[in-house]
One Martini backbone bead per residue (centre of mass of N, CA, C, O) as a GRO file, in nm:
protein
  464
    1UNK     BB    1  11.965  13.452  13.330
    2UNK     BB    2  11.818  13.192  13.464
    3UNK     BB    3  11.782  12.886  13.465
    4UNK     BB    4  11.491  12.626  13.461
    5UNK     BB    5  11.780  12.455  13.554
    6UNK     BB    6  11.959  12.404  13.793
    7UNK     BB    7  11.970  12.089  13.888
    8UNK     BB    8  12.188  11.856  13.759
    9UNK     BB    9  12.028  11.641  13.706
   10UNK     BB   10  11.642  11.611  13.539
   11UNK     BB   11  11.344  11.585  13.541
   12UNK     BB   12  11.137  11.545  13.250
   13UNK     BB   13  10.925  11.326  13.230
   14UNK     BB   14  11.063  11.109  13.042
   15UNK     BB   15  11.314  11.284  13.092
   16UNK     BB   16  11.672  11.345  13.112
   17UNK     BB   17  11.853  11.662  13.226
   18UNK     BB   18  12.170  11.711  13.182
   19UNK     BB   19  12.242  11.931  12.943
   20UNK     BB   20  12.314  12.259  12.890
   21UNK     BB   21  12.359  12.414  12.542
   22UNK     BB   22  12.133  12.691  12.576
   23UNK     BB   23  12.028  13.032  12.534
   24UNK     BB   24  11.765  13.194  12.470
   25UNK     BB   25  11.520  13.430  12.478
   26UNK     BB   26  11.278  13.126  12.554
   27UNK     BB   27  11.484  12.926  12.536
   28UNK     BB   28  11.635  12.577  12.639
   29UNK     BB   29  11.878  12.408  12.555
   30UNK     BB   30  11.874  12.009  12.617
   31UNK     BB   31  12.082  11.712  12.718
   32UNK     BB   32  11.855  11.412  12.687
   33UNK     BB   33  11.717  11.095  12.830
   34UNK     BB   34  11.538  10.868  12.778
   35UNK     BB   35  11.378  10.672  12.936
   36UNK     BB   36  11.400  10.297  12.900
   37UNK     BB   37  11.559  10.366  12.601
   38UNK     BB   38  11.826  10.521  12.590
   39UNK     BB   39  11.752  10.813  12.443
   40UNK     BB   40  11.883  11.067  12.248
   41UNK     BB   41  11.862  11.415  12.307
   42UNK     BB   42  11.685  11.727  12.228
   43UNK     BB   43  11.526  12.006  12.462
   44UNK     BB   44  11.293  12.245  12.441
   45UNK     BB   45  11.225  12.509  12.606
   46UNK     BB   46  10.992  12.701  12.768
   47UNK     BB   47  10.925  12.953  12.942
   48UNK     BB   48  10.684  12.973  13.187
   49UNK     BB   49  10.717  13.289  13.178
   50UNK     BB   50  10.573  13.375  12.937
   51UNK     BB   51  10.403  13.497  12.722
   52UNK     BB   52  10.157  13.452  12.477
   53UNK     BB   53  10.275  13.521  12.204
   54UNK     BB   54  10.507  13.323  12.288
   55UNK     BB   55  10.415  13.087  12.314
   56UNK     BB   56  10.194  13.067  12.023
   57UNK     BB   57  10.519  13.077  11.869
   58UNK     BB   58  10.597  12.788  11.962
   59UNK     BB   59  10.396  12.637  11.826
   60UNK     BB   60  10.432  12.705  11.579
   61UNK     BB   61  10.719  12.606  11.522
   62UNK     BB   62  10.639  12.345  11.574
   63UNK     BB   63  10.432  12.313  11.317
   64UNK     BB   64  10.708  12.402  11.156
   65UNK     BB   65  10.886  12.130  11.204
   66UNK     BB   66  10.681  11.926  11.152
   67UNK     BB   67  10.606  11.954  10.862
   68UNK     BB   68  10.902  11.967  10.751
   69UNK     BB   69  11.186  11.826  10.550
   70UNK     BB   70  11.531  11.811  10.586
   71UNK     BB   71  11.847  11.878  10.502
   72UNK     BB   72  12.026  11.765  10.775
   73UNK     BB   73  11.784  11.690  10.985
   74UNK     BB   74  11.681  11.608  11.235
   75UNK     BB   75  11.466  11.489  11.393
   76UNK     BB   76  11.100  11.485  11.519
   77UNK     BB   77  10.892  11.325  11.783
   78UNK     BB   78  10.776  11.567  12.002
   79UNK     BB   79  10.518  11.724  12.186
   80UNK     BB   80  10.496  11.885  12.573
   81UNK     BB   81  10.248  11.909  12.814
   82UNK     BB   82  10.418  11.935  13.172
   83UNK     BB   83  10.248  12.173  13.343
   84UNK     BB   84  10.412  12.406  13.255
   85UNK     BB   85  10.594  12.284  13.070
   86UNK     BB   86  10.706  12.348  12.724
   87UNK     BB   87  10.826  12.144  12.434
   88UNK     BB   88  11.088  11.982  12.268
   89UNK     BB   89  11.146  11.692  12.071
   90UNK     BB   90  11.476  11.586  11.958
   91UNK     BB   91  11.699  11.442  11.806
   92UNK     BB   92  12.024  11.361  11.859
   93UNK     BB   93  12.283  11.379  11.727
   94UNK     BB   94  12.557  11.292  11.629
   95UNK     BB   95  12.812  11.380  11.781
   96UNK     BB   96  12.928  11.723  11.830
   97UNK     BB   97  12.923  11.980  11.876
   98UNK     BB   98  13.056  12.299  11.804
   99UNK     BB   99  13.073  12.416  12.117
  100UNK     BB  100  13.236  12.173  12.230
  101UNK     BB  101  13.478  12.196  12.043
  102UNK     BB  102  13.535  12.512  12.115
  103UNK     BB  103  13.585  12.455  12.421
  104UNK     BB  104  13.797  12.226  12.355
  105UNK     BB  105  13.992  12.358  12.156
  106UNK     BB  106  13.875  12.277  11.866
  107UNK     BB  107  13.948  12.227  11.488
  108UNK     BB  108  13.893  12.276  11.160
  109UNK     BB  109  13.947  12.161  10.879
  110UNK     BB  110  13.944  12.249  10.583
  111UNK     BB  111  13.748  12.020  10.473
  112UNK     BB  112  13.553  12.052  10.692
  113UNK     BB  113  13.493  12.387  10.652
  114UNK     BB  114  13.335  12.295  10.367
  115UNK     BB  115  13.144  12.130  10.427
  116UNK     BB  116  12.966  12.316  10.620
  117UNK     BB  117  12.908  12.521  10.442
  118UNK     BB  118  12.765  12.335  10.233
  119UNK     BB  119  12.537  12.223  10.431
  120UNK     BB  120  12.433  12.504  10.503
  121UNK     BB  121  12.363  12.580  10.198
  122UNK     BB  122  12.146  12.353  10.179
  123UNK     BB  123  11.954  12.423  10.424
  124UNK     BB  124  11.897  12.720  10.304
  125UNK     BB  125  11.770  12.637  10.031
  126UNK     BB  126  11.564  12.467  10.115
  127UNK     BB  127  11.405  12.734  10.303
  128UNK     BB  128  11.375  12.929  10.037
  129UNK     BB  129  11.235  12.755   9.832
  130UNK     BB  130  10.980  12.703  10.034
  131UNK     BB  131  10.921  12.941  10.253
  132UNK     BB  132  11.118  12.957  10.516
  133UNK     BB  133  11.184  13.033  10.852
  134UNK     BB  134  11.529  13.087  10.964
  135UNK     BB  135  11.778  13.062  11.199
  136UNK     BB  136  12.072  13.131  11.266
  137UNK     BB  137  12.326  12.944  11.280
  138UNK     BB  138  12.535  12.740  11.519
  139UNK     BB  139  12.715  12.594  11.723
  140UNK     BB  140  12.473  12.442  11.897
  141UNK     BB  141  12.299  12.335  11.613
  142UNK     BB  142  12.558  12.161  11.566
  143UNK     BB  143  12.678  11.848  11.387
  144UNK     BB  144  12.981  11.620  11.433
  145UNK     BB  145  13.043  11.311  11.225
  146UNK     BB  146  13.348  11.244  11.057
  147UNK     BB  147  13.224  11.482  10.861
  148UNK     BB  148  12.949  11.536  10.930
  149UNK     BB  149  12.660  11.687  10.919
  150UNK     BB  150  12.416  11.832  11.161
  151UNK     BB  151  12.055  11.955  11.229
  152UNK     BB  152  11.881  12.185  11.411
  153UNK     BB  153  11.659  12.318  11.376
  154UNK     BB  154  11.553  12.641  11.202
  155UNK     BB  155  11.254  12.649  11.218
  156UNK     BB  156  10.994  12.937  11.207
  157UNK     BB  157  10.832  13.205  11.254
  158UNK     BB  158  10.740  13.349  10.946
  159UNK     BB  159  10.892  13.503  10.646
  160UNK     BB  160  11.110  13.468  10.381
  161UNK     BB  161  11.403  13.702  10.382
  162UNK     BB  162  11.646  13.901  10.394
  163UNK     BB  163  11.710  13.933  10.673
  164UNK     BB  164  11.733  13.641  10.728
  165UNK     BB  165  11.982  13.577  10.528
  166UNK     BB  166  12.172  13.816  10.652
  167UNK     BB  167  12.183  13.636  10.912
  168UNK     BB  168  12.280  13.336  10.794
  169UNK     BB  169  12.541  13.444  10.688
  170UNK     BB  170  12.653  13.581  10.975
  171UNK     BB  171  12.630  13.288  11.128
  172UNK     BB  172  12.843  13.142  10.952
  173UNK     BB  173  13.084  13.313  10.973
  174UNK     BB  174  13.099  13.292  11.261
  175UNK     BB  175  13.148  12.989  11.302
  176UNK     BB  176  13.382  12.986  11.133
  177UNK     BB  177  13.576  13.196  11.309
  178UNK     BB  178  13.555  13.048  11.531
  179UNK     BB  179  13.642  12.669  11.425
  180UNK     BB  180  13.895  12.825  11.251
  181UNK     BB  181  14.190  12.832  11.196
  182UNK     BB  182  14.372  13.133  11.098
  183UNK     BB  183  14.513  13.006  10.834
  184UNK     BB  184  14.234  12.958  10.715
  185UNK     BB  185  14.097  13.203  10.707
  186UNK     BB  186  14.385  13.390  10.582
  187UNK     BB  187  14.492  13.170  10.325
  188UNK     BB  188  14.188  13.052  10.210
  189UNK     BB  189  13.941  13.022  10.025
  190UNK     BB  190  13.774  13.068  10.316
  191UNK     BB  191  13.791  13.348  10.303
  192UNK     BB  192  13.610  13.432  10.054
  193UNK     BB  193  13.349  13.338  10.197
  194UNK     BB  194  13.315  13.506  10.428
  195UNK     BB  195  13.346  13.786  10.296
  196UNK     BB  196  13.061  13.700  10.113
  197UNK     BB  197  12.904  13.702  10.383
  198UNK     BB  198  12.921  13.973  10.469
  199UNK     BB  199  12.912  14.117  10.206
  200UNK     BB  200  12.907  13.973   9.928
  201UNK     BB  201  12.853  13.975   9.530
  202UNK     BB  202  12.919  14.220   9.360
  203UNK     BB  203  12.747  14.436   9.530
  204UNK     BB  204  12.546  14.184   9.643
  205UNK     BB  205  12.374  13.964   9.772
  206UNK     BB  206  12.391  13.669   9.899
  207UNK     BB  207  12.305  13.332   9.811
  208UNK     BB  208  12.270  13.038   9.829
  209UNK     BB  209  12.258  12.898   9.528
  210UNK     BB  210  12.519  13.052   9.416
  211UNK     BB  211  12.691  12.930   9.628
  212UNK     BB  212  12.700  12.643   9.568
  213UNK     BB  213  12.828  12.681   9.299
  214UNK     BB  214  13.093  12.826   9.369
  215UNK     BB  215  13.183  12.606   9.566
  216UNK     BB  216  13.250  12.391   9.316
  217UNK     BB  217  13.468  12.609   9.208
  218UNK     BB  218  13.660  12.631   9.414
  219UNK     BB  219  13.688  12.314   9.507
  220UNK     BB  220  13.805  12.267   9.155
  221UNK     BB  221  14.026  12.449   9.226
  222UNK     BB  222  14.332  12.513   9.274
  223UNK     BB  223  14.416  12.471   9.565
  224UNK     BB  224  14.136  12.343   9.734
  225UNK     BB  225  14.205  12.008   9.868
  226UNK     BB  226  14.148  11.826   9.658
  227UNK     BB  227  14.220  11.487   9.582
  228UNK     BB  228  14.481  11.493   9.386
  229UNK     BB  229  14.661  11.372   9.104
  230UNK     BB  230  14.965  11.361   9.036
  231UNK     BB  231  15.179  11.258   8.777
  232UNK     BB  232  15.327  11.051   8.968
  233UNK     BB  233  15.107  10.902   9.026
  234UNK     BB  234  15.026  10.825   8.736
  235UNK     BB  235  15.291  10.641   8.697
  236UNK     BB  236  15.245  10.454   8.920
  237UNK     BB  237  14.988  10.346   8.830
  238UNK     BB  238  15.065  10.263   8.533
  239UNK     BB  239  15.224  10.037   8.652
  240UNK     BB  240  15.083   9.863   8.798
  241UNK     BB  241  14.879   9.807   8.576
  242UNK     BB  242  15.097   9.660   8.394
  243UNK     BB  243  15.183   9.484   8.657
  244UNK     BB  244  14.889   9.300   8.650
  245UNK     BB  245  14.810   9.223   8.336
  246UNK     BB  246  15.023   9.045   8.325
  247UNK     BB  247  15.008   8.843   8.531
  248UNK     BB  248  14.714   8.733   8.457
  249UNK     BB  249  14.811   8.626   8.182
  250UNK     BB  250  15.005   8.398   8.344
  251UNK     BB  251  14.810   8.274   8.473
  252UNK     BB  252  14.627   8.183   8.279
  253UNK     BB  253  14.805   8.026   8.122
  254UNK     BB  254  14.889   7.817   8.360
  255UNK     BB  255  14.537   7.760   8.342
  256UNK     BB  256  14.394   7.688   8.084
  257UNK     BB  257  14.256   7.436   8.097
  258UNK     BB  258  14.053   7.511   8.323
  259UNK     BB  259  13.952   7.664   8.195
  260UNK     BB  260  13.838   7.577   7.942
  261UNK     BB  261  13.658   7.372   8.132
  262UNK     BB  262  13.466   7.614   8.275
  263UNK     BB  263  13.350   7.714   8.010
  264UNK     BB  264  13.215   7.454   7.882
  265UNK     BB  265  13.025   7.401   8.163
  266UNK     BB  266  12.853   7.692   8.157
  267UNK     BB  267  12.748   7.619   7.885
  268UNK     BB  268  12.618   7.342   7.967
  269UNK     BB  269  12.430   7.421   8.159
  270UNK     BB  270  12.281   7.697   8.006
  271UNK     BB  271  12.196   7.522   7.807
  272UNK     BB  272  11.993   7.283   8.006
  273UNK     BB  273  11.807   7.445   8.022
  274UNK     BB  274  11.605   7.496   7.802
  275UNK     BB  275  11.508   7.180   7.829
  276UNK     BB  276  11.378   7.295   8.069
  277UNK     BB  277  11.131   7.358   8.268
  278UNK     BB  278  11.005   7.655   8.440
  279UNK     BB  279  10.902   7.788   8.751
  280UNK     BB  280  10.748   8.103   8.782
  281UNK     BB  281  10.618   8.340   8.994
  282UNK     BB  282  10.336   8.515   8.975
  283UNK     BB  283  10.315   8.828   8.884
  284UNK     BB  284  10.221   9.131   8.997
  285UNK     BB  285   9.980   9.335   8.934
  286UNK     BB  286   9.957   9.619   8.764
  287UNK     BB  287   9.863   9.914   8.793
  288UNK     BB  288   9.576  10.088   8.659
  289UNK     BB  289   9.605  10.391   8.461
  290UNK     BB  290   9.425  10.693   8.494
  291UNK     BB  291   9.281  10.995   8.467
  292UNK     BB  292   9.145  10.946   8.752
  293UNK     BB  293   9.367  10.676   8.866
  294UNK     BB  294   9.430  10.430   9.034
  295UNK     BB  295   9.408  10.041   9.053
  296UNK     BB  296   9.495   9.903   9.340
  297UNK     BB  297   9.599   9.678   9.593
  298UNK     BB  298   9.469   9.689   9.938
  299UNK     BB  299   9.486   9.427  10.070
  300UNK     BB  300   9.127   9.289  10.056
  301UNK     BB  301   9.159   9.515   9.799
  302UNK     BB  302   9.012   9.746   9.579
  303UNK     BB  303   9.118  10.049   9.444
  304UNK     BB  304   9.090  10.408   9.390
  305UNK     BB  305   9.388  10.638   9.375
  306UNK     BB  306   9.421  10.945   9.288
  307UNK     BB  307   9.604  11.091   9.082
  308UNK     BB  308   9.547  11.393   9.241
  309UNK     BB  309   9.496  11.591   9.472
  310UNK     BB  310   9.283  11.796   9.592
  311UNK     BB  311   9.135  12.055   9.466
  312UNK     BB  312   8.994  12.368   9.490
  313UNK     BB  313   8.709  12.318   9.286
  314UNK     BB  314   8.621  12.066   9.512
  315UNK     BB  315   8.672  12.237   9.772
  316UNK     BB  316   8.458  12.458   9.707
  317UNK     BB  317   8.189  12.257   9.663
  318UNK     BB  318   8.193  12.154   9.948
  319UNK     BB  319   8.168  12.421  10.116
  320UNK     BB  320   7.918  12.505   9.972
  321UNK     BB  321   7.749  12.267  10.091
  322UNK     BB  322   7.803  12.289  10.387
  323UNK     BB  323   7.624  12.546  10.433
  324UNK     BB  324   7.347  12.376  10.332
  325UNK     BB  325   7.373  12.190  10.594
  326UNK     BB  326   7.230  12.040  10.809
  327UNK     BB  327   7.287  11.908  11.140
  328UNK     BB  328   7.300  11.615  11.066
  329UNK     BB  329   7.466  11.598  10.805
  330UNK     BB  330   7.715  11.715  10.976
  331UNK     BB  331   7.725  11.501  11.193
  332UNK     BB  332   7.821  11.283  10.974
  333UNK     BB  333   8.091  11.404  10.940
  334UNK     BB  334   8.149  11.470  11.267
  335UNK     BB  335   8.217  11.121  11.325
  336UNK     BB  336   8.457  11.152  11.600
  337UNK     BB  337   8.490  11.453  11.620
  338UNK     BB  338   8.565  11.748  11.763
  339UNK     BB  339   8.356  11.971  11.898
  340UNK     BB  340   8.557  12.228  11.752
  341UNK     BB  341   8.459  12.124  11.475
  342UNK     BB  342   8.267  12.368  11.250
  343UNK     BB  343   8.466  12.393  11.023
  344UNK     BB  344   8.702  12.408  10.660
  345UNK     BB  345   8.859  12.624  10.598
  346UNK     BB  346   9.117  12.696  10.515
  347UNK     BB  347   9.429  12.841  10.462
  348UNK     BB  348   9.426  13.104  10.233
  349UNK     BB  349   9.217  13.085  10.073
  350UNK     BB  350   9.154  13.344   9.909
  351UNK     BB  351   9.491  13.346   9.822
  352UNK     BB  352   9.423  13.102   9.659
  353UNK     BB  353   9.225  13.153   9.439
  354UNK     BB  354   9.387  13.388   9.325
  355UNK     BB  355   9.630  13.264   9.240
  356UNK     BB  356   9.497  13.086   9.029
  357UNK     BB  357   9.405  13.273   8.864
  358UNK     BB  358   9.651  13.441   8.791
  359UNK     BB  359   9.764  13.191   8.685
  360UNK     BB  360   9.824  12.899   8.465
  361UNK     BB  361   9.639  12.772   8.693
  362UNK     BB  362   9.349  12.623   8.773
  363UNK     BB  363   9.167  12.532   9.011
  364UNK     BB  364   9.145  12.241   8.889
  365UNK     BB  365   9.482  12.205   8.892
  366UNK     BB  366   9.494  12.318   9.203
  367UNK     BB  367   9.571  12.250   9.500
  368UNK     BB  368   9.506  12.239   9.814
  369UNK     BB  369   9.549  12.375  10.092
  370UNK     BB  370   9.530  12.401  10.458
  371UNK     BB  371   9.443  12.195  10.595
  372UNK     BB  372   9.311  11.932  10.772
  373UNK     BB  373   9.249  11.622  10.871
  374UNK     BB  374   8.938  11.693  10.905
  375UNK     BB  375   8.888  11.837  10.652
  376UNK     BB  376   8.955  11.578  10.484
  377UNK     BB  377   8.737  11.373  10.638
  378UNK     BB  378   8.503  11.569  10.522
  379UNK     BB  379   8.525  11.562  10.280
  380UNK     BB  380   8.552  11.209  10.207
  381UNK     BB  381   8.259  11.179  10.312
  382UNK     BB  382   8.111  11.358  10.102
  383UNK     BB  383   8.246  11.163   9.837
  384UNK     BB  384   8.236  10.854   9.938
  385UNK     BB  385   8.551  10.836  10.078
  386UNK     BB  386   8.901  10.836  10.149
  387UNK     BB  387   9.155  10.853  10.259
  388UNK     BB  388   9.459  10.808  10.185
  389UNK     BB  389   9.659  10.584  10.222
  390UNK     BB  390  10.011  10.543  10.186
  391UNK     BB  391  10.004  10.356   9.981
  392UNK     BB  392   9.841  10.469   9.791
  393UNK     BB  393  10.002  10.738   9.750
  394UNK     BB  394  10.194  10.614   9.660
  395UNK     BB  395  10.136  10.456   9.414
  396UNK     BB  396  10.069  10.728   9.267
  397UNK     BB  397  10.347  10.885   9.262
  398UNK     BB  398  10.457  10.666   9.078
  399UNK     BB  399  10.237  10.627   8.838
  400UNK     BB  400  10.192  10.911   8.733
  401UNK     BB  401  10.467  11.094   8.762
  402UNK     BB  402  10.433  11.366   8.904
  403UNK     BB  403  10.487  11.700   9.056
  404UNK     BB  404  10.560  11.735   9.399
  405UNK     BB  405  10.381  12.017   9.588
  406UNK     BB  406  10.285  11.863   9.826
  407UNK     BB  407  10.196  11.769  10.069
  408UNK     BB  408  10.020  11.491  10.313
  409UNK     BB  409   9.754  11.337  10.431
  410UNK     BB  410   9.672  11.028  10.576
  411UNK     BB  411   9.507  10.711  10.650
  412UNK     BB  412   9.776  10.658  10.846
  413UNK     BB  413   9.711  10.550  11.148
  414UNK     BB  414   9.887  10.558  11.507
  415UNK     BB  415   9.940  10.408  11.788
  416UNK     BB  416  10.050  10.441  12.044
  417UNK     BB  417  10.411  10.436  12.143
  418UNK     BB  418  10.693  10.446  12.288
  419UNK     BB  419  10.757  10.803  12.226
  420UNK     BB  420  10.473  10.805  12.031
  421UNK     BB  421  10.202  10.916  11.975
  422UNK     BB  422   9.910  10.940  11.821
  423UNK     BB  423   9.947  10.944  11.475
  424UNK     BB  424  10.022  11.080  11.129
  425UNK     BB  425  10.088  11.023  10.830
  426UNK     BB  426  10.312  11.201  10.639
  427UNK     BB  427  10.430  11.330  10.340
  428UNK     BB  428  10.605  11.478  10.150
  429UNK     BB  429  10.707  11.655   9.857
  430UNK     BB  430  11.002  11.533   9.946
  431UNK     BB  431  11.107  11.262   9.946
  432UNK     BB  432  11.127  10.985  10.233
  433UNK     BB  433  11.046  11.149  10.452
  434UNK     BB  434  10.861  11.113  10.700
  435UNK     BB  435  10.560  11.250  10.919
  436UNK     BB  436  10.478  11.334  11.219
  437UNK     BB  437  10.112  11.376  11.363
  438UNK     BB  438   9.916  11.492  11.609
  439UNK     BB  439   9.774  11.783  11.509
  440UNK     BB  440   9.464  11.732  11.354
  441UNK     BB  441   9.387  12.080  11.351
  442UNK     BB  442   9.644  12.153  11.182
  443UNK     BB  443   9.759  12.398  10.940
  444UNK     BB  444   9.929  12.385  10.686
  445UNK     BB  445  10.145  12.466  10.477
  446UNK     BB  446  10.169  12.245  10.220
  447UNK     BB  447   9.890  12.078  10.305
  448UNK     BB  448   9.730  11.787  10.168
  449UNK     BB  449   9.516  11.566   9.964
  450UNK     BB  450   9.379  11.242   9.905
  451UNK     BB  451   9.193  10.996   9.771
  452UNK     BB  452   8.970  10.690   9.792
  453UNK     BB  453   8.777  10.385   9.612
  454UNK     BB  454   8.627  10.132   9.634
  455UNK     BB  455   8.588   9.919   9.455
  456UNK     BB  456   8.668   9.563   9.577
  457UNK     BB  457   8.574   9.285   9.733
  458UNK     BB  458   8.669   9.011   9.836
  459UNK     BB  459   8.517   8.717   9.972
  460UNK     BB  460   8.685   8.670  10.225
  461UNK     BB  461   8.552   8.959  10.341
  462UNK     BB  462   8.255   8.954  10.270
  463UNK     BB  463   8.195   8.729  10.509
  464UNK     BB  464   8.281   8.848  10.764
   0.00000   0.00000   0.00000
């Protein structure tokens, strides 16, 4: 199969295509320099001539790849459609793929191969908590700098299942069979871990996170390479120790009196402190936390922002409502909405509602999930509230102290600026790493939202 960029460099809007790093069955990834910014990137292409659900299927991977935040995976920047090219642009990480490394002859050390093992046994624990479909490890979506490792997106369209993982374990078998000496596959405990991944363990398929806890055990036991402290080492330490003691001992007694003295002062420094007043910046007003909702400045103005994401229970109210507005009603929800936005049912409704009834949790207490930000602005408007800015997101998440099983999108809209375009950010689920969406009309999985609702504004704005 032919290259869709036969004479390299070459331009790709705003990107310059140095080079081919691999070839997939419907896209080519290449490392490519941003024009004017001179930012390292890598740019997965569709093939132009590809079918309409090979299209189609490469859009859903861009939205499930930008709605989600993995452990040790590039950042996604933005996805592009320029004439005839569908893209994706992804940061390049730092240092080189391991196919770059395995071209040039170069192999991983015992514990960098150790390492390896370890990252991606991370992020395929976390793709399948998540229930994320990942395509199996690569050498050319691996990169090294200095003994860390990056990846390139695994994340696709599909649901986490077997086949998915039993390709997971054999692609990393393969990968790690690549890039380490034979010495090592061969001899040392990473030999068992290979043997582990194409076998499985004990007569079952192998699983990621009780991998991670093995990995543990291997790693802490005799002769895995770990930098252990032998008993003559530890006598030459004991021996340091006991003669740095003595000095600093002889050192004390040779300037007592000045240390006496530096001692006097400090304290009598300290006590003067007691007999002046100081003045200290009046601390800012802690939010005020109840069960509706927490109440804290932003801007200026006082929030009210919900302590919990809105409801299944709230959301299928807000649909009954919707179904039976007349057409003025509608209007005033969807103004300033794309012309085709006319309905809000989320994805997998009839499957959400179901799934509460059946569980230990009430409509009343599991989050709705799968809207679009415009079905959150059409929510937000018919309770005469706001979505809430990250700001107070973030505010709610911190004091109310809930455990957080849903993204979010937020009403902190960013105005285009190279090189990304006018975007919402998301919240994660987990962790501080935002996610940037320009889709406002795409549903992605375990993406809900929460309200904000205006208490009070300061006397300096309401003149204005």
């Amino acid at each position: 199969m032919n290259p869709i960029f036969t004479g390299l460099p070459t331009k790709l809007g705003l990107y310059v295509l140095e080079e081919l790093l691999s070839t997939r069955d419907h896209t080519e990834l290449y490392a490519a320099t941003q024009s004017y910014v001179d930012r390292a990137v890598v740019i997965e292409v569709l093939r132009p001539d590809s079918p309409p659900n090979v299209a189609a299927q490469f859009q859903e991977d861009i939205r499930r790849r930008a709605s989600v935040s993995l452990a040790h995976v590039s950042p996604m920047l933005e996805s592009v459609q320029t004439g005839a090219f569908s893209y994706l642009i992804q940061e390049r990480p730092r240092g080189n793929s391991l196919s770059a490394l395995a071209e040039q002859g170069k192999k991983l050390s015992y514990s960098e191969g150790f390492s390896l093992v370890h990252a991606v046994a991370e992020l395929y624990a976390m793709c399948q908590e998540k229930g994320l479909a990942a395509a199996p490890p690569s050498p050319s979506s691996i990169y090294m700098d200095n003994g860390e490792y990056t990846f390139l997106s695994p994340v696709e369209t599909g649901v986490a299942d077997e086949a998915h993982r039993d390709a997971q374990m054999r692609g990393l078998a393969e990968v790690l069979e690549l890039i380490l000496p034979p010495e090592v596959l061969e001899k040392s405990k990473l030999s068992v871990v290979v043997h582990w991944l194409r076998n499985g363990y004990g007569g079952t398929a192998l699983e990621w996170a009780p991998l991670l806890s093995a990995l543990a055990t291997l790693r802490g036991s005799k002769g895995m390479g770990h930098s252990s402290v032998r008993h003559s080492d530890k006598s030459i330490l004991h021996y340091f120790k006991k003669r740095y003691v003595k000095r600093a001992l002889r050192t004390v007694y040779t300037y007592r009196r000045r240390v006496v003295f530096s001692i006097v002062a400090v304290v009598a420094i300290g006590c003067a402190g007691l007999f002046f007043p100081t003045q200290s910046s009046p601390s800012r007003q802690a939010p005020a936390v109840t069960e509706q909702g927490v109440y804290c400045s932003f801007g200026d103005a006082v929030w009210c922002v919900r302590s919990a994401p809105v409801s299944l229970e709230k959301y299928a109210s807000f649909l009954k409502a919707y179904a039976s507005m007349n057409k003025e009603e509608k209007q005033r929800l969807h103004k300033g909405m794309p012309p085709s936005i006319t309905e809000h049912q989320p994805k997998d409704w009839d499957k959400q509602l179901e799934s509460s009834r059946d569980g230990n949790k009430s409509p009343e207490d599991t989050p709705v999930y799968g809207v679009s930000y415009w079905d959150a602005l059409a929510y937000a408007r018919y309770v005469g509230e706001k979505i809430a800015p990250l700001e107070l997101v973030q505010a709610a998440r911190k004091y109310v102290r809930q455990k957080q099983t849903i993204e979010e999108w937020t009403g902190t809209r960013v105005d285009e600026f190279l090189p990304y375009r006018a975007h919402v950010i998301i919240c994660p689920a987990q962790g501080d790493s935002f996610v940037r969406n320009t889709d406002l009309t795409a549903r992605f999985p375990q993406r809900g939202f929460r309200t904000a609702q205006l208490m009070q504004q300061n006397n300096t704005t309401s003149k204005q």
